[in-house]
N, C-alpha and C positions, 0 to 999 in steps of 0.2 A: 708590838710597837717598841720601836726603843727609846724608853725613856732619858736618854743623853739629847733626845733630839727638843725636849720641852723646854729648856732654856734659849733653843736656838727658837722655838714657835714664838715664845714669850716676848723676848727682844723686837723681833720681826713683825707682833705685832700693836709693839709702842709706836715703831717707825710709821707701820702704816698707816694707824689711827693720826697722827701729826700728817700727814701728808694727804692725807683724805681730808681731813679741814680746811688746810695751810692751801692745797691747791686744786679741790674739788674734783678728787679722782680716788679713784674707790682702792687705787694701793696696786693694781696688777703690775705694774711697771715693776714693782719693787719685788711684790710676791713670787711670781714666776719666773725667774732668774733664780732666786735664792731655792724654791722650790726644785726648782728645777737642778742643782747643785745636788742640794740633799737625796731628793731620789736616787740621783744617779750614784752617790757614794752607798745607799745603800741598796743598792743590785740590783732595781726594779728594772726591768727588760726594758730596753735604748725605743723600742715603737711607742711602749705608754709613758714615756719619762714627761715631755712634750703637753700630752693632751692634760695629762693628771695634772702637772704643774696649772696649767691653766684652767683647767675644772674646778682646782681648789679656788683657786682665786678666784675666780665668777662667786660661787659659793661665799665666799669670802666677802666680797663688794657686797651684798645683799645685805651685812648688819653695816658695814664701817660705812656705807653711804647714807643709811637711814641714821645714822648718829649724824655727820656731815651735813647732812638738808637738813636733818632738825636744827641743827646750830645755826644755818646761815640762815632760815628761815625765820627763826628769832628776831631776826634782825632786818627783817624786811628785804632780801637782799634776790629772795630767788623769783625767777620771771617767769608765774605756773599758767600763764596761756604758754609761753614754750614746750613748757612741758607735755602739757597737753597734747597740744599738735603734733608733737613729734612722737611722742612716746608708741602709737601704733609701727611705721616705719623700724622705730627702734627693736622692737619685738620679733620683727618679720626678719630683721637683718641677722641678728645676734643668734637665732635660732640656725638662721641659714650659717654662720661663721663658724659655731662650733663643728657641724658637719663635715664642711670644709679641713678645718685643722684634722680632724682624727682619721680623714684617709690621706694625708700628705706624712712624707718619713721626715724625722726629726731635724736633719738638717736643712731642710726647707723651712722647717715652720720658726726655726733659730732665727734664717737668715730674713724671714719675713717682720720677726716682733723687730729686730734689728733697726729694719729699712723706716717700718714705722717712727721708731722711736727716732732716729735719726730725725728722718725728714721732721717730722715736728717741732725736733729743737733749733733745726737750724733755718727753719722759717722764723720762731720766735727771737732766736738768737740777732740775727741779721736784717729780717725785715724793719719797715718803717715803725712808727710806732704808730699801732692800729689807728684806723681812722676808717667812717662812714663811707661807705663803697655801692651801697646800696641798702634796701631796707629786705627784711627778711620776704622770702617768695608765698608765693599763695597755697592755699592745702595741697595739691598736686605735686609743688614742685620740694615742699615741706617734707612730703612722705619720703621721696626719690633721695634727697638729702638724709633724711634719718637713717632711712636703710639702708643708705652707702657705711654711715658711720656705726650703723650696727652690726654690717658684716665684719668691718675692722676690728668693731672691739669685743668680738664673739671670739674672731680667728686668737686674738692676744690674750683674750680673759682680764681686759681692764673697763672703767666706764665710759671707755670714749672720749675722754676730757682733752685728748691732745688733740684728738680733729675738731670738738664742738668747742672748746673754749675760742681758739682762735677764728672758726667760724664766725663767733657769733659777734664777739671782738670786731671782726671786717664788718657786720653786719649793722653797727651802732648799739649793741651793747656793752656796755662799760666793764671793764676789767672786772671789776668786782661782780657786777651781776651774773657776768658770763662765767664764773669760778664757782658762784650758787646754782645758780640755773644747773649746770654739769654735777654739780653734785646730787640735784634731784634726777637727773637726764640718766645718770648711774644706776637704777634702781631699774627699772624695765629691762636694761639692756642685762644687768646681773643676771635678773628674774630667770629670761629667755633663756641666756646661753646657759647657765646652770643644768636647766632640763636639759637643752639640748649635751651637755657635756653627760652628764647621769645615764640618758638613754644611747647615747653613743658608746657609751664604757661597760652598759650591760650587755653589750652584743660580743665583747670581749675576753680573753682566757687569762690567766697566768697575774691579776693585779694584786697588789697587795690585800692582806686583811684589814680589817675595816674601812674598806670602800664601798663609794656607793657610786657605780658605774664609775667616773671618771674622776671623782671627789674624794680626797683622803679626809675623812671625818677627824681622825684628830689632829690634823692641821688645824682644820677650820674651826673647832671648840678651842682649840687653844690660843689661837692666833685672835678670832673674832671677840674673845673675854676681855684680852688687853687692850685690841684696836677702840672700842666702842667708847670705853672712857676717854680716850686720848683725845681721840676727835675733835671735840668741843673747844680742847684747848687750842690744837692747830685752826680752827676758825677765829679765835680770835686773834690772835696775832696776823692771820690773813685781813682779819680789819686793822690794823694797825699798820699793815705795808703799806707803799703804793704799786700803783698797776704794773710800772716799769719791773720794781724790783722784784713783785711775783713771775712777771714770765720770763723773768730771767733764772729766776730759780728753777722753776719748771726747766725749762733748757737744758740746763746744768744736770742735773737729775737726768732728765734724756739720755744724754751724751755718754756719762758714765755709765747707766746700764744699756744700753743702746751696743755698744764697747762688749761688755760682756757674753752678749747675746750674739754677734757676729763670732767670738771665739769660739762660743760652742758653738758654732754653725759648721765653722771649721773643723773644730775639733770631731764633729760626727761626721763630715764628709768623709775625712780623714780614717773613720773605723770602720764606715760602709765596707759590706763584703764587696769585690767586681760586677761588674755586670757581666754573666755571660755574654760570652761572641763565638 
């Protein structure tokens, strides 16, 4: 390992811990861009650049959200019949999404965390400002919902927080709740893709050392050390906003790495060998 790169984990994971609090998502948005950076400067093969970045970060989500619920839970704030109910769905999706990412080549899975991040901020960005649209569906349709949002946030290696906040948001829960809620809703969907990223990356040749299938371990020790403390603190200041001026920061945040993730989409288009003709 090269230890130049422990002040780059360190930093990255202050940010994430503040923004796993601050806006009830377990940090991939932030992580696997940056990850994904790093690898790629240090010469990890352009197929695993992609999955790793995001294996680490599922791996990742699994402490900096269990700090996140714990803080928002404090506080009365998370809505654990949601959790409940979705959490199967969520497991079944996230499992299937990691799958998914580790047979697609890296310029697809760029252009895909991209399109996500995008479209989420510019729902948030632009739309009305949430309001009751309907009350959440029944177990059947609860499941169908979970597992759409766990295939998403398997394929990116975040907790879902950009599909399920403003879900739940449309649904009649309250800014606030729906920012707790997603930060317990984080924790299953971690769980799943984790494994699923781990057994995906043992079936593969040529990763770096200390990894475990798809999981760079000392990412995740050193990143998950800083993020857990931090947490706490981005929850509270997330009670101290209002609803507007959270998902507008969430947006904001999108956008910018949203942004980077299309470049390297590009950028590996651009290195792909031809296709035979």
């Amino acid at each position: 390992m090269n230890l130049a790169l422990i002040p780059v984990f360190l930093l990255l994971g202050v940010a994430i811990g503040f923004m796993a609090g601050l806006l009830g998502i377990g940090g991939g948005f932030t992580t696997v861009p940056v990850l994904t950076e790093v690898f790629t400067r240090e010469g990890v093969a352009t197929r695993h650049v992609l999955p790793m970045a995001i294996g680490t970060s599922a791996a990742i989500v699994i402490f900096t959200t269990i700090s996140s619920a714990r803080a928002h839970h404090a506080r009365g704030a998370v809505v654990w019949r949601i959790v409940k109910t979705m959490s199967p769905g969520l497991v079944v999706g996230s499992l299937l999404g990691a799958q998914v990412t580790s047979a697609l080549p890296m310029w697809i899975m760029a252009g895909i965390f991209g399109a996500f991040t995008w479209f989420a901020a510019l729902r948030m960005l632009f739309a009305k400002p949430p309001s009751v649209s309907g009350t959440l569906p029944g177990p059947a349709g609860m499941f169908a919902v979970s597992a759409g949002i766990g295939v998403a946030a398997g394929m990116v290696g975040t907790g879902g927080a950009f599909i399920a906040v403003p879900y739940m948001t449309r649904r009649g829960v309250t800014p606030h709740g729906a920012v707790a809620t997603s930060a317990a809703l984080a924790l299953p969907i971690a769980l799943a893709a984790t494994i699923g990223y781990v057994v995906a990356g043992l079936r593969q040749t040529g990763l770096p050392p200390y990894s475990l299938g798809y999981v760079y371990l000392p990412a995740l020790v050193v990143i998950t050390l800083c993020s857990v403390f931090v947490a706490p603190l981005g929850a509270r200041v997330a009670h101290a906003w209002s609803g507007v001026r959270l998902r507008r920061a969430f947006a904001i945040m999108l956008l910018v790495l949203g942004a980077f993730m299309w470049w390297k989409a590009f950028s590996a288009l651009g290195a792909a060998p031809p296709t035979p003709g």
